[in-house]
C-alpha positions in Angstrom: 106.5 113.1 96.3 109.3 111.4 98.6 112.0 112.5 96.6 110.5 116.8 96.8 110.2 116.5 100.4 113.7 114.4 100.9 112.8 112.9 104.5 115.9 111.5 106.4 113.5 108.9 107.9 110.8 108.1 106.1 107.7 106.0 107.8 105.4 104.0 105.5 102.1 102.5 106.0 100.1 100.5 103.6 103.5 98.5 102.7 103.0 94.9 102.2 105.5 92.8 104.4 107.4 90.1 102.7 109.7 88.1 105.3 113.4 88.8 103.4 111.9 92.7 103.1 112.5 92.4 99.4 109.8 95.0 98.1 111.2 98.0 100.5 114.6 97.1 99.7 113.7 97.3 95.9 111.6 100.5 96.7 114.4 102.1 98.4 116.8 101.1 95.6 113.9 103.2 92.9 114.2 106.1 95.5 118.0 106.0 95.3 118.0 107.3 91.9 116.7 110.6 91.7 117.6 111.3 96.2 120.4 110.2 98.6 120.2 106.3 99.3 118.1 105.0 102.9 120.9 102.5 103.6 118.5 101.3 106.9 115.6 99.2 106.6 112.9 98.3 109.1 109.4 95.9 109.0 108.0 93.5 111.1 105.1 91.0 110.1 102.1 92.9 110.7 98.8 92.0 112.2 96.9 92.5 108.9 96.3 89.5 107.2 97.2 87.7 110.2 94.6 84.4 110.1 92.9 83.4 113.3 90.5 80.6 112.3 88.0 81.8 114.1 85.2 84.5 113.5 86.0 88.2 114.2 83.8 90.2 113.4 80.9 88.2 113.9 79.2 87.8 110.3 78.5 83.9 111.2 81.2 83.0 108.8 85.3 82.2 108.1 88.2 82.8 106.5 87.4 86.4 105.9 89.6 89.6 105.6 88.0 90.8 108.8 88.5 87.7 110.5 92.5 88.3 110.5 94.0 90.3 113.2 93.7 93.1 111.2 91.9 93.7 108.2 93.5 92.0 105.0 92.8 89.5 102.7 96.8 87.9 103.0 99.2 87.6 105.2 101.4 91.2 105.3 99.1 92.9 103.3 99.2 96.9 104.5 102.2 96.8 106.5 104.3 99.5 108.0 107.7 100.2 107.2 110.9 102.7 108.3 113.6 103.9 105.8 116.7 105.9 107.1 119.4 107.4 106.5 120.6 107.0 110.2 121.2 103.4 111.8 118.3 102.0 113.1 118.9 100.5 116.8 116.3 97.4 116.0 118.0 95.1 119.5 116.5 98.3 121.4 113.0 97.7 119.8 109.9 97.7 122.0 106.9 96.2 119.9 103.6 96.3 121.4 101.9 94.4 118.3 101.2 91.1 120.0 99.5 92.8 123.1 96.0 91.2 123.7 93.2 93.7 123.5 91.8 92.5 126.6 95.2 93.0 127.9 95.0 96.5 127.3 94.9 98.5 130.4 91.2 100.1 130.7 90.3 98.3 127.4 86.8 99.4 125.9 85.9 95.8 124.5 83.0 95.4 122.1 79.7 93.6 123.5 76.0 92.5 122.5 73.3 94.2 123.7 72.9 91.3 126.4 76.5 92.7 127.9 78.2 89.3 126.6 81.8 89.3 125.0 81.5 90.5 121.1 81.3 88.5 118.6 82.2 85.7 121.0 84.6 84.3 124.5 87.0 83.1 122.2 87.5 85.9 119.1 88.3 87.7 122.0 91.0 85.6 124.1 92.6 86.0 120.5 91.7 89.2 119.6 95.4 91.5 119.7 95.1 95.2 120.3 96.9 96.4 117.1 95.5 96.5 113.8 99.1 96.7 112.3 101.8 97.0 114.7 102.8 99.5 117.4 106.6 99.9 117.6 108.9 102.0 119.9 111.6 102.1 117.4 115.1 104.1 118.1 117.1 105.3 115.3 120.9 106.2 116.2 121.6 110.1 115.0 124.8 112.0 115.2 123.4 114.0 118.1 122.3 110.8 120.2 119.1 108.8 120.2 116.1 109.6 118.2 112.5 107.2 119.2 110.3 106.8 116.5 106.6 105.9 117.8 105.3 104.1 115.1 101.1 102.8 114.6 98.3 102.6 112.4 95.3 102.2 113.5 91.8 100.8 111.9 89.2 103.4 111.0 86.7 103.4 113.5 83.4 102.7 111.1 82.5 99.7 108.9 81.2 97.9 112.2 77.6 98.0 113.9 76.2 98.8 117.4 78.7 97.3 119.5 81.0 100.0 117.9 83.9 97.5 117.4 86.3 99.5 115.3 85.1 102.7 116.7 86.7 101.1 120.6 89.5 99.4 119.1 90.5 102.6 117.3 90.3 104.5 120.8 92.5 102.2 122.5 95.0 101.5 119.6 95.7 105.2 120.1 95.5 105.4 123.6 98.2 102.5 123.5 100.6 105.5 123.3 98.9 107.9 126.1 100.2 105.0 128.0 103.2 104.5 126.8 104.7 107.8 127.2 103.5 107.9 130.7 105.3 104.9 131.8 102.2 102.4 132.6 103.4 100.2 129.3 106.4 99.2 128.3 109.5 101.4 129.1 108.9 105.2 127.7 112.0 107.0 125.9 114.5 108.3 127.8 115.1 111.2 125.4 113.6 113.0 122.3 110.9 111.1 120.2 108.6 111.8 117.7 104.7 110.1 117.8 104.5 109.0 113.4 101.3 107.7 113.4 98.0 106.9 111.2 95.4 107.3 113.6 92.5 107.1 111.3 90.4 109.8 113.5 90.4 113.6 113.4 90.1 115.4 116.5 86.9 117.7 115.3 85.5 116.1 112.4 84.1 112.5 111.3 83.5 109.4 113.1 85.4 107.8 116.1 86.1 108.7 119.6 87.7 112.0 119.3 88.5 112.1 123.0 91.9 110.5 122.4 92.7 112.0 119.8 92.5 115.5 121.7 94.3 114.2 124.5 97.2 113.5 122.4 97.3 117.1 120.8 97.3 118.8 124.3 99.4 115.8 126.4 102.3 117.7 127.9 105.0 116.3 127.1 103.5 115.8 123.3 103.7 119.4 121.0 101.6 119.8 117.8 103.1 121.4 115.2 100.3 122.0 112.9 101.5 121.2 110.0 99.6 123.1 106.8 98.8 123.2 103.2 97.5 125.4 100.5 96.0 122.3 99.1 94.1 120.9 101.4 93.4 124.6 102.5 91.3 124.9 99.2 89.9 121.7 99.2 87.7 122.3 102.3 84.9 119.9 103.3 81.8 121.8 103.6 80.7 121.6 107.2 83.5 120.0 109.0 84.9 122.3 112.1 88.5 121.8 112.2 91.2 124.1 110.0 91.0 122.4 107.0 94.7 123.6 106.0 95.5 120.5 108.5 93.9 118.0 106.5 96.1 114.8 105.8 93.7 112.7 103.7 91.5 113.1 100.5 88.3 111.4 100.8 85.4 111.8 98.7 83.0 114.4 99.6 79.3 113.3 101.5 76.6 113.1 99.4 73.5 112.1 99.5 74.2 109.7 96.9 77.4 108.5 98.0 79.5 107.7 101.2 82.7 110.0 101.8 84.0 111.5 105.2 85.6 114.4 103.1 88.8 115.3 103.8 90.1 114.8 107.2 93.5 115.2 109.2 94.1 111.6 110.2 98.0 111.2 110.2 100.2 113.0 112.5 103.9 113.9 113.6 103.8 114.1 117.2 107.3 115.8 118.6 108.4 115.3 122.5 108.1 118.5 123.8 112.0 118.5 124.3 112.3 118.4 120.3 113.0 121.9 118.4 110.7 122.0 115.7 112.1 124.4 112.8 109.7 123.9 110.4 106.6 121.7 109.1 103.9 120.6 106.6 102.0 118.4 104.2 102.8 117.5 100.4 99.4 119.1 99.2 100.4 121.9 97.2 98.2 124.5 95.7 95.8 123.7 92.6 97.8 126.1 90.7 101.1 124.2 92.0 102.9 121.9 89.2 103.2 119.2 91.9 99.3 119.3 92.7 98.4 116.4 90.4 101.5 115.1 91.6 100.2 114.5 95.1 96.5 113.6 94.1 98.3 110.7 92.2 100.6 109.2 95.2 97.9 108.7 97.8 95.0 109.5 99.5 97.0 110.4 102.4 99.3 113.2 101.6 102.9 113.3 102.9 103.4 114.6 106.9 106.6 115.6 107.3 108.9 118.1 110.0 112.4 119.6 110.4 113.6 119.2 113.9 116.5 119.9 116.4 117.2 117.8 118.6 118.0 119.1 122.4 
């Protein structure tokens, strides 16, 4: 699927970290025999996995994959990752991953009933914002620099009534509402592109679609819509947004089973400086040779967008 769509950068998620960056090296090595080599390389150790000692999520007990930072049962597990075939300007990083939720400018933190800190005072002294990472991440192009905007955040289910995930979700994307308007960190001085796993769709599903929306419609964000005949076909019954948009195959709702459907959940954000020439997601057609092709890579289906840079 990465070697049809031949992305210059290329931005992974669900990439276990090792510290020497051994497995994307090798993986970039498989992808340099059948495409053009990604000499550059990027991870940092993600939250995921990230032990805390103490209890998270509030179950009563330890030691858990919900009692990490972010969800995973070892250290690095479900990473994020860059490969490019343009320098990557890593002593110009921002990373955000280590910001405290509570730290979080208008934070939504989870509570009891009662209105006392959930689960507890001290998971959330701990508690960072990020489920993975957040990076501001320039690469070096020919034309000048390029910003990637790099997240992925938890889905915003699998909690209870204190809406945990749902809140931390929110604010892991609103992380970049600030951002860009310069009340975190220092926003890019030029073109950047938003690459993020936001785990929320802005019609359909759970989560608080709010942020979502204001991302699509922020000014100096553009939405290029990007499409597919597959996901086009493969419409969840219901749902109200364009299914061609749809980024991820889930199963289907039933009254037997749980399954959001499909859902557009990962997104290439452009500044609205950048010249978008064209744009769309590996999903092709059922009648398409590479149909079965995509089903087998992922769940998620490939994002991708030719730009020009101002």
């Amino acid at each position: 699927m990465i070697t049809r769509t031949d992305p210059d950068i290329l931005v992974l998620s669900d990439f276990d970290y090792d510290a020497e960056l051994s497995a994307l090296r090798a993986f970039a090595d498989l992808l340099a025999e059948t495409a053009a080599p990604y000499p550059y390389a990027f991870a940092r150790r993600p939250n995921t996995g990230w032990a805390t000692g103490l209890d998270m999520d509030g179950d009563g007990r330890l030691g858990g994959p919900r009692d990490s930072q972010g969800f995973g049962y070892f250290a690095g597990q479900g990473g994020l990752a860059v490969l490019s075939r343009f320098p990557i300007d890593e002593p110009h990083l921002q990373d955000f991953s280590a910001l405290l939720w509570r730290d979080f400018p208008e934070a939504l933190l989870p509570t009891h009933a009662s209105g006392a800190p959930f689960p507890s005072d001290a998971a959330l002294a701990a508690q960072r914002l990020s489920t993975t990472a957040h990076w501001s991440l320039p690469v070096t192009l020919s034309s000048g620099p390029l910003t990637l905007l790099i997240s992925q955040a938890t889905p915003p289910v699998f909690d209870g009534a204190e809406d945990r995930n749902g809140k931390r979700n929110h604010d892991e994307n609103a992380l970049w509402l600030h951002h860009i308007e310069g009340r975190l960190g220092t926003p890019p001085s030029g073109p950047f592109v938003l690459a993020f796993g936001a785990n929320l769709d802005p019609a359909d599903g759970a989560g608080r679609r709010e942020v979502m929306q204001a991302l699509l419609t922020h000014p100096q964000l553009q939405d290029p819509r990007p499409k597919s005949q597959g996901a086009a076909s493969a419409a969840t019954p219901a749902h109200l947004g364009d299914p061609a948009l749809d980024t991820a195959d889930w199963a289907e709702p039933t009254a037997d089973t749980f399954g959001p459907g499909n859902m557009r959940v990962d997104f290439l954000l452009p500044s609205a400086d950048v010249t978008v020439s064209d744009a769309g997601v590996f999903w092709p057609a059922p009648t398409s040779a590479d149909h079965a092709l995509a089903l087998a890579a992922s769940r998620h289906r490939l994002v991708w967008i030719d730009i020009k840079l101002p």
